[in-house]
N, C-alpha and C positions, 0 to 999 in steps of 0.2 A: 478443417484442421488449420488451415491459416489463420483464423481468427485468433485461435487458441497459441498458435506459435507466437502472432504477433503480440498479443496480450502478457505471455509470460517475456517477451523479447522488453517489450515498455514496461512492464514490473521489474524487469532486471538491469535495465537502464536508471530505472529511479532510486534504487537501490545502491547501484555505484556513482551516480550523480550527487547522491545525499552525504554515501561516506567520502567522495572529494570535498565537499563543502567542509565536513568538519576538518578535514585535515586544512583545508584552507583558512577556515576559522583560527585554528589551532595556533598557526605559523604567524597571524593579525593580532593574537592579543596580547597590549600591551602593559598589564597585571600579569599579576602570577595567573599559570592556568587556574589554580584550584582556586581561585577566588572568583576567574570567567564563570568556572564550573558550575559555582554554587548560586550564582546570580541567575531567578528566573529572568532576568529580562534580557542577558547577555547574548549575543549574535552567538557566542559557541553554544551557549546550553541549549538554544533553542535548536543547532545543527545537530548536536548529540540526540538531544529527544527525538525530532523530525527521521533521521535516520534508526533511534532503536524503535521507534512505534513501526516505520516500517520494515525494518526485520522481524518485527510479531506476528505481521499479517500475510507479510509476500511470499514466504514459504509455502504457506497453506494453501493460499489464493491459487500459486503457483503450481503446486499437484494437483488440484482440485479442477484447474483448465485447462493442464496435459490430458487429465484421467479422462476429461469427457468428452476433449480435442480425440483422444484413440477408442473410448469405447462408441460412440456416437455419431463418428464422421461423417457420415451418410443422411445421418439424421440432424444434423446441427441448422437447427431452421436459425430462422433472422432474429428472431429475442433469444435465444442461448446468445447466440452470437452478440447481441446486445448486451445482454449480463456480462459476458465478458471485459467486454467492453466499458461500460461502467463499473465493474470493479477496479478496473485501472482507473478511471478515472477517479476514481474514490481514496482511491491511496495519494493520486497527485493534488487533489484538493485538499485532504487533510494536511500534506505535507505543508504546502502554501499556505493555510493556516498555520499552524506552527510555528514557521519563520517567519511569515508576517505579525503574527499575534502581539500585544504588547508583553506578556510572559507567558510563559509554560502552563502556569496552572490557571490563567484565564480562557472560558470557553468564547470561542466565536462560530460568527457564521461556517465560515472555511473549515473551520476542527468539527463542528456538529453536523454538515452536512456530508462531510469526505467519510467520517466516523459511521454516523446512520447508514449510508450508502456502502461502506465496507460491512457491516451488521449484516444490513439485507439482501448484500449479493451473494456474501457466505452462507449466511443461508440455506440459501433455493439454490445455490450451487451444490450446498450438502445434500439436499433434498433429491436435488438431479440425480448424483452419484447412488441415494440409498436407493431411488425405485430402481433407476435401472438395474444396482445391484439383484434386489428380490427379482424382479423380470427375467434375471440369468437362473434363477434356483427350479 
């Protein structure tokens, strides 16, 4: 259950680290915002998107590592614990692609592989949850 606490504690740290940045962005630019806004390449648009890509993931990620942090505990060998673990990291890399990237709608390393690795841990984290589900029936 430590894994799973700390996993969702680093998902929820990335989360409010992202939305400080935009508000930090926000207060830096010296254009109108909606013109920041509208610019893929602008330091804010790329904070905006970085923080809403991960508010699409980290909720899900985030039950999905309580749910198997309490049904599992006992059972949480070393690659669960890994998955978890890589799905955080998966979110911090894609983020860092992001605001590294030269704009928003250019793919790179950082965005493809934080992306892939969010794809795949959600996954077989679903996967987790359904056996063990049927296991209970």
């Amino acid at each position: 259950m430590a894994i799973a606490l700390l996993s969702v504690g680093l998902l929820g740290l990335l989360v409010f680290l992202l939305g400080a940045n935009v508000s930090r962005e926000r207060r830096s630019v010296a254009v109108t915002q909606h013109e920041a806004e509208a610019d893929p390449k602008s330091a804010l648009r790329k904070a905006i998107r970085a923080h809403g890509n991960c508010i699409e993931y980290v909720p899900m990620l985030s039950l999905m590592i309580i749910a198997i942090g309490l049904a599992i505990p006992v059972l949480l060998s070393w690659w669960i614990a890994a998955l978890m673990l890589a799905a955080v990291a998966s979110r911090y890399i894609h983020a860092a692609g992001i605001l590294t990237g030269g704009s928003v709608y250019e793919a790179n390393t950082l965005k493809r592989i934080g992306a892939a690795g969010t794809y795949l841990t959600g996954l077989v984290l679903s996967i987790i949850l359904v056996t063990r589900a049927v296991m209970l029936f």
